[in-house]
C-alpha positions as CSV (number, residue, x, y, z in Angstrom):
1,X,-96.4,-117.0,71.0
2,X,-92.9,-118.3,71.4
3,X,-90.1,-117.1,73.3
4,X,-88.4,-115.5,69.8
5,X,-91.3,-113.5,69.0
6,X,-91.2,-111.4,72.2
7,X,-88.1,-109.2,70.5
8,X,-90.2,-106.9,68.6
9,X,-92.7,-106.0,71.5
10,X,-92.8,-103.1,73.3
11,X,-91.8,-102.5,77.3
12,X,-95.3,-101.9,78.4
13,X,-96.3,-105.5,76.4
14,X,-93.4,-107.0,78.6
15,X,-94.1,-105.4,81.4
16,X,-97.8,-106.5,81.1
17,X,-97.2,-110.3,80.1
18,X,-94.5,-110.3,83.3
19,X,-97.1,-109.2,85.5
20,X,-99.7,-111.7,84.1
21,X,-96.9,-114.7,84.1
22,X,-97.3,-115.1,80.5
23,X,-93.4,-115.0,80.5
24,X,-90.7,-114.7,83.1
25,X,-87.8,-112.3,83.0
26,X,-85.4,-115.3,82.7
27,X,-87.3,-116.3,79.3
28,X,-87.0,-112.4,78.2
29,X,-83.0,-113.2,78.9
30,X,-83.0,-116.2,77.2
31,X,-84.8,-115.2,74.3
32,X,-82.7,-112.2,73.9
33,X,-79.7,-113.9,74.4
34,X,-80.5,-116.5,71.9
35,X,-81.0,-113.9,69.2
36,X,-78.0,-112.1,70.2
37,X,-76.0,-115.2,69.8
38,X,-77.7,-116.3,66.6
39,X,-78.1,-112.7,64.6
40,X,-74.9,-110.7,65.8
41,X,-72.0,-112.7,64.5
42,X,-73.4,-110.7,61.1
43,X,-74.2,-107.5,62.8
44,X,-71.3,-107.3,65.6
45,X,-73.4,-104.6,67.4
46,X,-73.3,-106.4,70.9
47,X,-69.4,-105.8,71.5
48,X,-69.5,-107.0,75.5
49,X,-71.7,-109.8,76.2
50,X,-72.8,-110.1,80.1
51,X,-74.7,-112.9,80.0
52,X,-74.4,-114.7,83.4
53,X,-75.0,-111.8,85.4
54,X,-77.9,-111.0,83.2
55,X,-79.4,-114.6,83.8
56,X,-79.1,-113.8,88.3
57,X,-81.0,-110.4,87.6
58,X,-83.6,-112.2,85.4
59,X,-84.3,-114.5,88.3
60,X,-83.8,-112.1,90.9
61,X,-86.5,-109.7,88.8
62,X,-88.9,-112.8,88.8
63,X,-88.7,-113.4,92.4
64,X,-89.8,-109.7,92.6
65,X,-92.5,-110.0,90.2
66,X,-93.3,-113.0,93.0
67,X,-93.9,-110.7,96.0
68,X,-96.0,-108.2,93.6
69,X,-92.9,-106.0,93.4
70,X,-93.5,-103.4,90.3
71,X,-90.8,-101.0,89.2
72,X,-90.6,-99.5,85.7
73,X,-88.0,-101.4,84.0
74,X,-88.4,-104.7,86.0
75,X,-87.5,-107.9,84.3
76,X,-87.0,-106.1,80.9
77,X,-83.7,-106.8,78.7
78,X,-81.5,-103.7,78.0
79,X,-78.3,-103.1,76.5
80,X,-75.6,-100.0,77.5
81,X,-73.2,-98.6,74.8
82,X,-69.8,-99.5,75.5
83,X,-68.4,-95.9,76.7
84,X,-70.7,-95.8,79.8
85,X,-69.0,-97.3,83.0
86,X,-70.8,-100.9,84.0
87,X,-69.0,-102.3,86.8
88,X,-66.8,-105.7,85.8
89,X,-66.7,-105.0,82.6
90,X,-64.5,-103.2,80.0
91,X,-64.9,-99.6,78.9
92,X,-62.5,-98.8,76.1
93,X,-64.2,-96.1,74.1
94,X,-62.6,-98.1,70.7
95,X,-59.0,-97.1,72.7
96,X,-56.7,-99.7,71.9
97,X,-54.2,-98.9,74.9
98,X,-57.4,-99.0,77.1
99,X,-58.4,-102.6,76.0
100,X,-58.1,-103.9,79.8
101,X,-59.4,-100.8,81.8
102,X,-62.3,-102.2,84.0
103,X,-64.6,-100.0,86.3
104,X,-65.5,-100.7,89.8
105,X,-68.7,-98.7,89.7
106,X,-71.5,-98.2,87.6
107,X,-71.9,-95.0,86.0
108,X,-75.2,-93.4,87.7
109,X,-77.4,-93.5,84.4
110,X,-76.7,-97.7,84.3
111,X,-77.0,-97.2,88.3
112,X,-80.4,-96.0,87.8
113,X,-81.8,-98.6,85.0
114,X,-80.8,-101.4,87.1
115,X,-82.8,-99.9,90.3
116,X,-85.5,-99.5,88.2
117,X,-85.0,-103.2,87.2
118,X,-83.6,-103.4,84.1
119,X,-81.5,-106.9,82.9
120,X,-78.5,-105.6,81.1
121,X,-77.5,-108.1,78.7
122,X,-74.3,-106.6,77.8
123,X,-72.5,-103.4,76.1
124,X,-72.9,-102.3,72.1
125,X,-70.0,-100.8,70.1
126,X,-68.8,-97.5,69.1
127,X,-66.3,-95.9,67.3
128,X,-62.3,-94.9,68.1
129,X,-63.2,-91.7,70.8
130,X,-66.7,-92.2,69.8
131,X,-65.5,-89.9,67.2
132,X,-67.4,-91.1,64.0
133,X,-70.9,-91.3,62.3
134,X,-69.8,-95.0,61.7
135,X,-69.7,-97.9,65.0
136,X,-65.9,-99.7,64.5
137,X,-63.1,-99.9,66.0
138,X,-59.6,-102.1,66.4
139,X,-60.8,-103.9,69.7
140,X,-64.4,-104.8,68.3
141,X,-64.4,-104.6,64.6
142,X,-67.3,-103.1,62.2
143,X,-70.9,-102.9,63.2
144,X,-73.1,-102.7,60.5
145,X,-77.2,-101.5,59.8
146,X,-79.3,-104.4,59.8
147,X,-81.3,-102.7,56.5
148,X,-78.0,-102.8,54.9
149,X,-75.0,-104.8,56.3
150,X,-73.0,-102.6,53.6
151,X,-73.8,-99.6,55.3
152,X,-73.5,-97.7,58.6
153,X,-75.6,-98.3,61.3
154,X,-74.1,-94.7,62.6
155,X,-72.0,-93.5,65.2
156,X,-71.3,-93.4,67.9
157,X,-74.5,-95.2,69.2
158,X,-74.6,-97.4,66.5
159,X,-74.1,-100.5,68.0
160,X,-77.1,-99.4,70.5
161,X,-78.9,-98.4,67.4
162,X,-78.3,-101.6,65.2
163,X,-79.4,-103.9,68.1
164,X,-82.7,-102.1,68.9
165,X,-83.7,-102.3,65.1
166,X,-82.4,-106.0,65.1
167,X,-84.8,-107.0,67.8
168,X,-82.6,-107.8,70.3
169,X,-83.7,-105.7,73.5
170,X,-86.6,-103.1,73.4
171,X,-84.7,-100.5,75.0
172,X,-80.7,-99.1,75.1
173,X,-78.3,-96.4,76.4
174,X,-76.7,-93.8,74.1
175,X,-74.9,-90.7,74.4
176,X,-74.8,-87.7,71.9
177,X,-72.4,-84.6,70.8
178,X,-72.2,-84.4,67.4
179,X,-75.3,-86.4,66.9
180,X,-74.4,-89.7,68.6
181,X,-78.0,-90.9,69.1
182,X,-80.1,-89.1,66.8
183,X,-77.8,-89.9,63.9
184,X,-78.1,-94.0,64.7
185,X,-81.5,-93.5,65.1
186,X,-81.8,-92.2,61.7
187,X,-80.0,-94.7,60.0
188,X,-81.5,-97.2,62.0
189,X,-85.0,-96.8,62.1
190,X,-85.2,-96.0,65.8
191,X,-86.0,-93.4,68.5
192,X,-83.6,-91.3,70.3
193,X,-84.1,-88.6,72.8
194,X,-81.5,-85.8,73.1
195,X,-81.9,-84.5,76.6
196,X,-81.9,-81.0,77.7
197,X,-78.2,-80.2,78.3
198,X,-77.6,-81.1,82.1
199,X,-81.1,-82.9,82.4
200,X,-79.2,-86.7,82.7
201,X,-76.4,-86.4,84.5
202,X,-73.3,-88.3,82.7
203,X,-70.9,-89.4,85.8
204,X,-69.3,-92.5,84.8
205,X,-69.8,-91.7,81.2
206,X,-66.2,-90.5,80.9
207,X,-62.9,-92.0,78.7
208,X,-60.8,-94.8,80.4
209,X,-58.8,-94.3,82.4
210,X,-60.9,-90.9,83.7
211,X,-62.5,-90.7,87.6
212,X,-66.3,-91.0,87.0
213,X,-66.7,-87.2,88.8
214,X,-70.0,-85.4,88.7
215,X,-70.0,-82.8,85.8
216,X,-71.9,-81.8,83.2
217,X,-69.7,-81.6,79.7
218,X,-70.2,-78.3,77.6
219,X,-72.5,-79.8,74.7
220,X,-72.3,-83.6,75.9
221,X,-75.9,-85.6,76.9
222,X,-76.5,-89.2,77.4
223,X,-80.2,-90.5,76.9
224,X,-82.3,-92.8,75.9
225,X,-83.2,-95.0,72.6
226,X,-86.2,-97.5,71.8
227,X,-88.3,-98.9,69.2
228,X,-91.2,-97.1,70.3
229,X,-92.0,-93.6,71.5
230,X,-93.7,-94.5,74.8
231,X,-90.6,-96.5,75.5
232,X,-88.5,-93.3,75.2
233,X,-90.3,-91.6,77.2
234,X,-90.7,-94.1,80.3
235,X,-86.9,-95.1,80.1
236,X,-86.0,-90.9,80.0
237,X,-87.8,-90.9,82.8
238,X,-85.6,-93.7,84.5
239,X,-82.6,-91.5,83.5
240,X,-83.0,-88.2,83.8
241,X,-83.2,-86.0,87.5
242,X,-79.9,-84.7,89.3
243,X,-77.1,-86.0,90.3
244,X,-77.1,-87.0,93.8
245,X,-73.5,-86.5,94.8
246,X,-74.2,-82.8,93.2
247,X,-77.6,-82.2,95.4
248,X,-77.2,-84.3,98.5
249,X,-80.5,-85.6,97.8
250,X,-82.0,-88.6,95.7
251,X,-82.6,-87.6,92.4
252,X,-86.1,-86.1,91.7
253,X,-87.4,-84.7,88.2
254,X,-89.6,-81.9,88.0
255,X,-90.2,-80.6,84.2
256,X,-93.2,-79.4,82.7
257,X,-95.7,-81.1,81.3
258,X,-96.3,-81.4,77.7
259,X,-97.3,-78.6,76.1
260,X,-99.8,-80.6,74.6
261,X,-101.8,-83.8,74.7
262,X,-103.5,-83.7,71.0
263,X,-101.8,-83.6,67.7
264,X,-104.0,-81.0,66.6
265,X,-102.7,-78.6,69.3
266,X,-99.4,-78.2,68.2
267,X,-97.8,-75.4,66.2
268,X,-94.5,-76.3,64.6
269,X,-92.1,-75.1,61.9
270,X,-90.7,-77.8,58.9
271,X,-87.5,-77.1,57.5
272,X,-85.9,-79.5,54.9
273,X,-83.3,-77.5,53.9
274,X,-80.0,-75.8,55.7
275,X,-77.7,-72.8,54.0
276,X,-74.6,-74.5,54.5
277,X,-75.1,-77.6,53.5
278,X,-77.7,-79.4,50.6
279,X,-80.4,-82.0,51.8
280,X,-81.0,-85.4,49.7
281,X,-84.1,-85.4,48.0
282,X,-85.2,-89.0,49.8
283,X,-84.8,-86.9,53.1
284,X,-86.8,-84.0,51.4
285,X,-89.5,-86.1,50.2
286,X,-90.0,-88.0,53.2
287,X,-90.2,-85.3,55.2
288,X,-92.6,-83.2,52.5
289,X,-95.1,-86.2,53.0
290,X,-94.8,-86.0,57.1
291,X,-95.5,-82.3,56.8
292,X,-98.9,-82.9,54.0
293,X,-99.5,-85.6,57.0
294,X,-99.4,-83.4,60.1
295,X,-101.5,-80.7,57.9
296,X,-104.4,-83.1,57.4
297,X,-104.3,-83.9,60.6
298,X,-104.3,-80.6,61.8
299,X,-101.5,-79.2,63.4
300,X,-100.2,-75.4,62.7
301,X,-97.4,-76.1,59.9
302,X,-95.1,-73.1,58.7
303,X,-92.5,-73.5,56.6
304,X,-90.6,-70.2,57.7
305,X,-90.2,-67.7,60.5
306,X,-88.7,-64.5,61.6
307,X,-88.3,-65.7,64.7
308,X,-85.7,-68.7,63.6
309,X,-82.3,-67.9,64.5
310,X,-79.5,-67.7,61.5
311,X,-78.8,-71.3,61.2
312,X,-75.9,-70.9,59.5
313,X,-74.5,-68.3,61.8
314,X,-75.4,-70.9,64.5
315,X,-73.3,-73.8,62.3
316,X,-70.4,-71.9,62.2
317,X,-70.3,-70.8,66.6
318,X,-71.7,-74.6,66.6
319,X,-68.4,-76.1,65.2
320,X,-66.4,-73.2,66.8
321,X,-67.5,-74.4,70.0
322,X,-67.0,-77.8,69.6
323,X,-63.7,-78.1,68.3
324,X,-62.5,-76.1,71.5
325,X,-63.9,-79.2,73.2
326,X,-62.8,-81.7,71.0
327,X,-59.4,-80.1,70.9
328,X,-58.8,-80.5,74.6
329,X,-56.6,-84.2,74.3
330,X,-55.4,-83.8,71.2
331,X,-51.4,-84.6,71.1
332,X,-49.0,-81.5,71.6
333,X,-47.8,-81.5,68.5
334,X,-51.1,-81.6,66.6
335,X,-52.5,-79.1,68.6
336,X,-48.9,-76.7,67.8
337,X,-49.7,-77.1,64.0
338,X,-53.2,-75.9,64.2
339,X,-51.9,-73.2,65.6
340,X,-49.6,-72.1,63.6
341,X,-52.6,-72.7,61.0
342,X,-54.9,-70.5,62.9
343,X,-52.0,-67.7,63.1
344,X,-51.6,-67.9,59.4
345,X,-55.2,-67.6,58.5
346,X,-56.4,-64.4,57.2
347,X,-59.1,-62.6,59.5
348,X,-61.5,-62.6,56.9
349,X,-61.2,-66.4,56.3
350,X,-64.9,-67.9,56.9
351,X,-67.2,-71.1,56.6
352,X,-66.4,-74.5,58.6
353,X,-63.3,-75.3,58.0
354,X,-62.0,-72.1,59.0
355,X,-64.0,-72.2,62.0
356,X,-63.0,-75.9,62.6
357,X,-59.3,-74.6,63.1
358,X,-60.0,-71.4,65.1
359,X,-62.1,-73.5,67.6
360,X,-59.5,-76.3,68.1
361,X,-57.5,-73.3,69.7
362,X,-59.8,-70.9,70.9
363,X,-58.1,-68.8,73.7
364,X,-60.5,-68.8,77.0
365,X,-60.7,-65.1,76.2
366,X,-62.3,-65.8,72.7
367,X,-64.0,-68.7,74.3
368,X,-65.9,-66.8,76.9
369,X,-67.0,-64.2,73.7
370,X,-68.3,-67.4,71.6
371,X,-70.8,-68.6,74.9
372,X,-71.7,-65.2,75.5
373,X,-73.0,-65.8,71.6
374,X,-74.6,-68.7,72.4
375,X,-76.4,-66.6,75.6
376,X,-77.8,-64.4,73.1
377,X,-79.0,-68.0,70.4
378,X,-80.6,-69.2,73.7
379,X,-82.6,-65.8,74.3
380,X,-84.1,-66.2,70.4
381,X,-85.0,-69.7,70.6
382,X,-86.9,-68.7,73.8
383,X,-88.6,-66.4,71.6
384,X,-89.1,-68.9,68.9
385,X,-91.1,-71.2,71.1
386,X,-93.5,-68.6,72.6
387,X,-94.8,-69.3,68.9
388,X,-93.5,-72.6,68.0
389,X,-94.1,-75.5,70.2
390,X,-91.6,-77.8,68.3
391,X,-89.4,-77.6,64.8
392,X,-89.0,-80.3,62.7
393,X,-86.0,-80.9,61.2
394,X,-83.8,-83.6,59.7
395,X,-81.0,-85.3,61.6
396,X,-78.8,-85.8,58.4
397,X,-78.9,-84.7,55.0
398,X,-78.6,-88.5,53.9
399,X,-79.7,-92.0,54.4
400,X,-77.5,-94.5,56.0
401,X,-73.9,-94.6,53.3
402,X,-71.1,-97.2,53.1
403,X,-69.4,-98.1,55.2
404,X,-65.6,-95.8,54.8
405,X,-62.4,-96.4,56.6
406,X,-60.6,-94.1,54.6
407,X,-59.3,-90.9,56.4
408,X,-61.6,-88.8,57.7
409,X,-60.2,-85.9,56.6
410,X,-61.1,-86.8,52.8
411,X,-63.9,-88.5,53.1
412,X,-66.9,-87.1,51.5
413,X,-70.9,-87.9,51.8
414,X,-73.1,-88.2,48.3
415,X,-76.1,-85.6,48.3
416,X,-78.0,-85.9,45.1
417,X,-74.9,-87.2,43.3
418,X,-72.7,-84.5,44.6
419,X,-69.7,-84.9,46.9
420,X,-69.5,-83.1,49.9
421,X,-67.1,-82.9,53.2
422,X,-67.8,-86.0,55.6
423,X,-67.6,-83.6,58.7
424,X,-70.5,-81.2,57.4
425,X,-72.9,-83.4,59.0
426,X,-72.0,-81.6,61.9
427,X,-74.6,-79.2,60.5
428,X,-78.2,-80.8,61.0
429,X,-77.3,-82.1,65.0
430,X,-75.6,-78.7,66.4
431,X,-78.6,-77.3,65.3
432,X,-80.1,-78.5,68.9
433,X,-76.7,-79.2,70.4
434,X,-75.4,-75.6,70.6
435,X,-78.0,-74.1,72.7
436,X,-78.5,-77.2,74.7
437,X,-82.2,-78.4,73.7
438,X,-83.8,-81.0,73.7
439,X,-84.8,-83.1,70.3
440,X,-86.1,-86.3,69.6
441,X,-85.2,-88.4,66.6
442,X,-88.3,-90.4,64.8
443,X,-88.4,-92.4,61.9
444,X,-90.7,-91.2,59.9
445,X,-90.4,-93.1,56.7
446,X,-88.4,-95.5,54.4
447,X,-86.1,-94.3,50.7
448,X,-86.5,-96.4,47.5
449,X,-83.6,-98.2,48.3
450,X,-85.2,-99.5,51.7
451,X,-83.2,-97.6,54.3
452,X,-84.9,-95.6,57.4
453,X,-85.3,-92.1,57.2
454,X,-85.8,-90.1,60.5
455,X,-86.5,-86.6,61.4
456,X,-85.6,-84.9,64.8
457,X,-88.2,-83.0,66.7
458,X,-86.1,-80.1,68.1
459,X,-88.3,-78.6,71.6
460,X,-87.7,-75.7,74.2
461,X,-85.2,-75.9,76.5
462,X,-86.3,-78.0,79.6
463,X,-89.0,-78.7,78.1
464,X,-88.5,-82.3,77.0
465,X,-91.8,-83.7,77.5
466,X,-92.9,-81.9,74.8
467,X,-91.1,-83.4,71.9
468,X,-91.3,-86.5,73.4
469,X,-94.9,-86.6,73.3
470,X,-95.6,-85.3,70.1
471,X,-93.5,-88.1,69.2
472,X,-95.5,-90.1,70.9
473,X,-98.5,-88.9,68.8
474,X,-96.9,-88.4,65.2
475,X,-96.2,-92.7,65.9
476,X,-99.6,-93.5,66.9
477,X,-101.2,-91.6,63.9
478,X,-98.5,-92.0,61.1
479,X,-96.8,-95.3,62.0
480,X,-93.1,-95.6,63.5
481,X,-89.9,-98.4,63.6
482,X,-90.4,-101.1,60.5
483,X,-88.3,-104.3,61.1
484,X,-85.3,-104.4,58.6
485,X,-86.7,-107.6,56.4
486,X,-84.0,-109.8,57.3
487,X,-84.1,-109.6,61.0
């Protein structure tokens, strides 16, 4: 096996040939490197290379494997997205004025990957404010999806997203509000894991020219993303745990197990369909067939429930919510004419657009009436999975589209032929976002025109291991990640 062909193998197949000195972790560099160099000046998804420092880890991780040292991540190429802090190098978050900012300290997520070993090859790109279901910018250009180099790899991990699928490194870091992983993982092929809210802490994960403080973002997670389930999972594990500077303590993780170890234990509900917004029929189909799937192999499948909370009552607090967040930078003068807006609109004004402006100025008043909401979303989802283990549902109601610079405020998506608003998307992510749960994206099939098609696997609160493994088992039963044919 040569050098090149150790892109598309798993961490535990690294891991294993490191340990056995079938390959060195300066070899892993190189080989990564090389396809970096060779592949990206097509796909742009590696925005900041780091490639020196990368090549003194490698040999500092083999001199490790030397003396028998073993820990998780050890001698295994990784790439960060560009908006987490990673000392000596830029973090712009797609600002232009921020072009030079350059942290002195890692944020504590990279922090942890490179204890646990980890070679980070460099940073991927993102969008202006990570604000976008596409990856470019005016620093670093376009990224595109390596199915389609037409299309969006999405946003705004999709430079993470794009590099994972393009063989590059078998592991990355992502981050995830409006659907910032699980959307690239979607388009991409890939896995992402949307933590618990508050499970990863996010210090250092913050917008140039911000202190990296300790604090946990209403809505915001970081996590992981992989070509493989099991590679989720171990390089969650690496993340996730307090934050030290919050507890006094090292970080230590203690979550339940899986609620389950069989795929024929597990109860969950399929949807395919929201009341806000239409679903493709590629994304129908493709998740029809994963449902006939699970069914033969035995899991409980309902298609409805009682016990699911309004999900388009829970769209609407959803983008209420997170245009009071959103809103919080936004220029004086912007943020004057939405108000005058939200003054002007009648009371009985509904739907997302109307919620869109009354969130961007929410008083705290109305603010603290829209979480108490949310308090009472998070009771019934408790109550939905003393009966449900997991609900399956998709991340976006389309495959990967063109690539679309135009404004954002008139851009539209295609569903079935039909144009809808660009920022209804929103929809299919805030339906885990909201109430803070955790959900797992998995690619779970491939459209007619040869683009990925993923599904997220929404579990209890706190309760991450749970999607995570079923993950785990839908891949080993059903299949998982297929190369893109020209990578």
């Amino acid at each position: 096996m040569t050098n090149f062909e150790w892109q598309y193998k798993s961490v535990r197949e690294m891991a294993s040939a490191l340990a056995a000195r079938e390959i060195s972790a300066c070899e892993l560099a190189e080989a990564a490197i090389a396809r970096i160099e060779s592949l990206d000046p097509k796909l742009n998804a590696v925005c900041v290379r780091d490639f020196d420092r990368a090549r003194d880890a490698a040999r500092a991780a083999d001199h490790a494997l030397a003396t028998g040292e073993r820990r998780p991540l050890l001698g295994i190429p990784l790439l960060v997205k560009e908006s987490f802090n990673v000392a000596g190098l830029p973090t712009t978050w797609g600002f232009p004025q921020h072009k030079n900012f350059v942290p002195t300290e890692d944020a504590l997520p990279v922090a942890r990957v490179k204890a646990a070993g980890a070679v980070i090859l460099g940073k991927t790109n993102v969008p202006f404010g990570l604000g976008d279901w596409q990856s470019y910018n005016d620093i670093y250009g376009t990224t595109s999806n390596p199915y389609d180099l037409t299309r969006s790899p999405g946003g705004s991990s999709g430079g993470s997203a794009a590099a994972l699928a393009a063989g590059y490194v078998p592991l990355a870091l992502g981050s995830d509000l409006g659907g910032s992983l699980r959307m690239p993982a979607h388009f991409c092929g890939v896995y992402a894991h949307k933590p618990t809210l508050g499970v990863v802490p996010a210090r250092g994960h913050v917008p140039p020219p911000y202190a990296p403080l300790p604090d946990t973002i209403d809505l915001a997670v970081v996590g992981p993303m992989a070509r493989c389930a099991a590679d989720l999972a171990l390089l969650f594990d690496v993340m996730a745990g307090p934050d030290e500077i919050d507890t006094g303590i090292a970080y230590r993780l203690d979550m339940p197990a899986p609620r389950h170890d069989r795929l024929s234990d597990f109860r969950v509900l399929v949807l395919d369909r929201h009341p806000l917004l239409p679903t493709d029929s590629a994304v129908r189909l493709a998740i029809g067939t994963l449902a006939e799937h699970l069914e033969g192999a035995g899991v409980r499948v309902a298609y409805k429930s009682e016990l699911l909370p309004d999900l388009g009552d829970s769209a609407l607090l959803y983008m209420r919510m997170l245009m009071s967040l959103l809103a919080l930078n936004w220029p004086a003068d912007v943020y004057a004419n939405l108000q005058k807006q939200a003054a002007a609109m009648p009371r009985e004004a509904s739907g997302l657009d109307a919620e869109r402006v009354r969130g961007a100025v929410l008083s705290h008043r109305d603010w603290i009436v829209a979480n108490n909401a949310r308090c009472q979303l998070r009771a019934q989802w408790r109550e939905f999975f003393k009966a449900f283990d997991a609900l399956i549902c998709p991340v976006s109601p389309v495959t990967a589209f063109s690539h679309d610079h135009s404004n954002r405020e008139t851009r539209q998506i295609v569903i079935d032929g039909e144009p809808h608003p660009y920022g209804n998307q929103l929809i299919w992510p805030g339906v885990a976002t909201l109430p803070g749960l955790p959900a797992t994206s998995i690619p779970i099939g491939m459209s007619a025109e040869g683009l990925p098609i993923g599904v997220q696997i929404v579990g209890p609160a706190f309760e991450d291991r749970t999607p995570l493994k079923l993950a785990q088992l839908i891949e080993a039963e059903f299949g998982g990640f297929v190369p893109p044919a020209d990578f």
